[in-house]
MIKE-272803 format. One record per residue: x, y, z of N, C-alpha, C, O in turn. Coordinates in steps of 0.02 Angstrom, whole numbers, plus 50000, padded with zeros to 5 digits. Each point is the difference from the previous one (the first is absolute). Layout:
// residues N
XYZXYZXYZXYZ/...
//
This chain:
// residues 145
502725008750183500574996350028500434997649942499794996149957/500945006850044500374997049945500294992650021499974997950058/500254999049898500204993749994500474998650056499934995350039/500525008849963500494997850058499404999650105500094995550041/499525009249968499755000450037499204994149999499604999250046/500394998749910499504994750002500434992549998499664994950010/501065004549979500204995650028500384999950051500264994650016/499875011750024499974999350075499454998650041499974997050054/499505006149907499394997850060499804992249973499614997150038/500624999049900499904994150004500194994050028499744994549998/501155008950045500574997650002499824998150083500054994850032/499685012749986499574997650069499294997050008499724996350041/500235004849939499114995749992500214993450011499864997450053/500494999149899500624993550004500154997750064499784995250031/500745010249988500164999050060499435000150040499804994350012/499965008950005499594998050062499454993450007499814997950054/500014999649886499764996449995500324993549990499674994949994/501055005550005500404992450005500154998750083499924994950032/500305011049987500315001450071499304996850030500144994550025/499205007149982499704997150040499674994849986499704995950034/500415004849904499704991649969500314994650035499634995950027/501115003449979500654997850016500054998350068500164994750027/499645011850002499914998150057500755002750026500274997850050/499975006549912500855004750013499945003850083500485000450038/498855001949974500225005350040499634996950055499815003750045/500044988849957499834997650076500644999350050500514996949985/499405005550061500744999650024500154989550049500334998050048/499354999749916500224991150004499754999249942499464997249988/501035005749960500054995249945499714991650020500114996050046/499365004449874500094992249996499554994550078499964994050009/499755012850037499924998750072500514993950021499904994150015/500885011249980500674997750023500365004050058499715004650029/500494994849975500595005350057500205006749980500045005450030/500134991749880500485004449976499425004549937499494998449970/500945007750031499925006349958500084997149917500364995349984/499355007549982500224998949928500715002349982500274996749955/500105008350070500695001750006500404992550037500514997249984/499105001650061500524996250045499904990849965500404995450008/498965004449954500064995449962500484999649932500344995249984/499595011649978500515001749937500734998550042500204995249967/500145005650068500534999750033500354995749976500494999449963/498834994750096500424991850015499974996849927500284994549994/499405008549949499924997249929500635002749969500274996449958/499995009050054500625002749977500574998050008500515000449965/499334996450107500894998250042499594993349958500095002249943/499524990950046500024994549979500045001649930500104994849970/499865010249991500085000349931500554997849987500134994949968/500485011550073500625000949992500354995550045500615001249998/499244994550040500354994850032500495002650060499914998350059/500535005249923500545004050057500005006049964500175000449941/499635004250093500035008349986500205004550021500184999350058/499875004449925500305005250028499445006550021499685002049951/500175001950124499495002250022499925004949937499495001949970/501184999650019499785009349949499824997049938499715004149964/500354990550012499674996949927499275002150015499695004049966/500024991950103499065000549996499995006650016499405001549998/500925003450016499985006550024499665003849905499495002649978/501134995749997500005001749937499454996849950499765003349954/500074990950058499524996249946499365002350036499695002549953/499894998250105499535001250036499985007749996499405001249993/500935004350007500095005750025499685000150048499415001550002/501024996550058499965002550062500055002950039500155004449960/499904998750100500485003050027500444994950045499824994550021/500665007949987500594995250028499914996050066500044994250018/499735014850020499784995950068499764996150022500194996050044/499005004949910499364995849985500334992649995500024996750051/500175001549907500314995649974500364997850081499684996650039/500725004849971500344997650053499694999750065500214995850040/499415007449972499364998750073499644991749988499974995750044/499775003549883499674997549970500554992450001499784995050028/500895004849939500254994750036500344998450061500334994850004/499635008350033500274998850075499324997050015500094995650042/499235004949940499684996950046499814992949961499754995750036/500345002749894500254995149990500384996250028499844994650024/500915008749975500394997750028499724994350082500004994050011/499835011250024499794997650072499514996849996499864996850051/499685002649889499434994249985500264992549969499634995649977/501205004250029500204995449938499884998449951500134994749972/499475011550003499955000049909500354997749959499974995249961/500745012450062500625001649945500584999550064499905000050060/500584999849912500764998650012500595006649963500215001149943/499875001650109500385005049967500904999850003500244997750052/500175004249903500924995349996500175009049960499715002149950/500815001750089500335000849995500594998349931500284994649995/499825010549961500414996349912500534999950028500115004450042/500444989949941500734999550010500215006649952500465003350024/499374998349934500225004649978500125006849995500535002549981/498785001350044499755006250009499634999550063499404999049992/500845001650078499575002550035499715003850022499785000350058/500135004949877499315003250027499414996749972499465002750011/500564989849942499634995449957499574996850059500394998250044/499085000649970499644994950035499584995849941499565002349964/500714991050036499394994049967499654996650053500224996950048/498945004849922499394996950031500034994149959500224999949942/499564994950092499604993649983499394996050045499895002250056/499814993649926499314997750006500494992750051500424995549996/499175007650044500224991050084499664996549960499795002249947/500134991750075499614992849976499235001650010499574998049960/500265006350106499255001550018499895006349950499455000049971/501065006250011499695004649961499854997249933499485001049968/501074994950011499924997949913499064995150014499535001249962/500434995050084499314996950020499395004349992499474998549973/500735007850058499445004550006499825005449941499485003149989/501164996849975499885004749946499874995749947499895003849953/500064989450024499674993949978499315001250003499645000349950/500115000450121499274999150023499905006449988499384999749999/500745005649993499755005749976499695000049919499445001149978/501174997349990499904998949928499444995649982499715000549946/500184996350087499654993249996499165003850006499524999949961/500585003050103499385006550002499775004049955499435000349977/501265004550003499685002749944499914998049948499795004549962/500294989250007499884996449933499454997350010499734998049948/499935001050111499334997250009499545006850009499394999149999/500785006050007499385007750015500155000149913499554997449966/500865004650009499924999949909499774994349999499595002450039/500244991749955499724996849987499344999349976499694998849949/500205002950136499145002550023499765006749944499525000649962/500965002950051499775004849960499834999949921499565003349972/500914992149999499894998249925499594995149987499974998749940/499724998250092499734991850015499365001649935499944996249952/499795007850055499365000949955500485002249919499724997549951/500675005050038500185001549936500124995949955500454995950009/499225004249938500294996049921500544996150008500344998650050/499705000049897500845000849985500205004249947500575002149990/498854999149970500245007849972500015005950051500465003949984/499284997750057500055005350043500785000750036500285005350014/500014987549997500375000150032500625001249949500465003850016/499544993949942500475003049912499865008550035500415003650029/499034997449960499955009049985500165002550049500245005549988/499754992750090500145003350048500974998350013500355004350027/499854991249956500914998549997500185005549945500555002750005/499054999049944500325003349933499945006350039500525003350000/499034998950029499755006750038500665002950039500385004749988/499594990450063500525000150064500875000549937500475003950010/499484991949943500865000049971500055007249970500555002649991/498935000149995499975005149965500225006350066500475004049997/499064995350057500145006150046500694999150030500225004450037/500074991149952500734999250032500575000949951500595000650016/499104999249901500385002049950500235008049982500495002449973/498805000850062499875006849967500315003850078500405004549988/499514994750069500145003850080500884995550008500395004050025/499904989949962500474999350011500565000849963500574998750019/499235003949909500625002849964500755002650014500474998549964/499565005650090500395002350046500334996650041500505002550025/499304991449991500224995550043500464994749989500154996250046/
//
């Protein structure tokens, strides 16, 4: 196995073992309502405050539709709030209602407590080596970005 093919099969080994560590592919995230997509979302529209749908389209690579099934039922859950740009209307800006910005709060709040759990036994050198680890795999795969 040459080098490039032993860090694909390391790249998945990785993956599969974060994804279910994580708990990515239970479909109630977090034993929540929402999808790990549909949680990344409401973190995107509260990142960016007022957005624009094709920004998370573009920062998420999504597909469009997805994306838009995905906030209409927001929408009708009073998550998000969707406005029409005075400027460009073919522009739609999403934002977080008073109950979505609440709930995507209590999400975060969730997942900073499962990392938690999960790091709870580590050093604090481990935890040095595992941040240097993680800055490193986002130094070396997001170059491009």
């Amino acid at each position: 196995m040459d080098k490039q093919e032993k860090t694909i099969h390391e790249i998945r080994k990785f993956n599969r073992f974060y994804t279910v560590s994580m708990g990515f592919l239970d479909s109630n995230y977090l034993d929540t309502q929402y999808s790990v997509v549909e949680t990344r979302i409401l973190f995107e529209i509260q990142k960016n405050e007022r957005c624009i749908q094709n920004d998370i389209v573009k920062e998420m690579h999504i597909d469009k539709s997805y994306l838009s099934r995905i906030i209409k039922g927001f929408c009708k859950n009073d998550l998000v709030r969707k406005e029409k740009s005075g400027e460009d209307k073919r522009a739609t800006f999403v934002t977080l209602t008073e109950k979505g910005a609440a709930e995507t709060e209590r999400l975060i709040e969730l997942t900073n407590q499962q990392i938690k759990e999960k790091i709870s036994g580590l050093s604090a050198e481990e935890c040095d080596r595992l941040c240097s680890a993680l800055d490193t795999v986002i130094s070396i795969l997001g170059r491009d970005e």
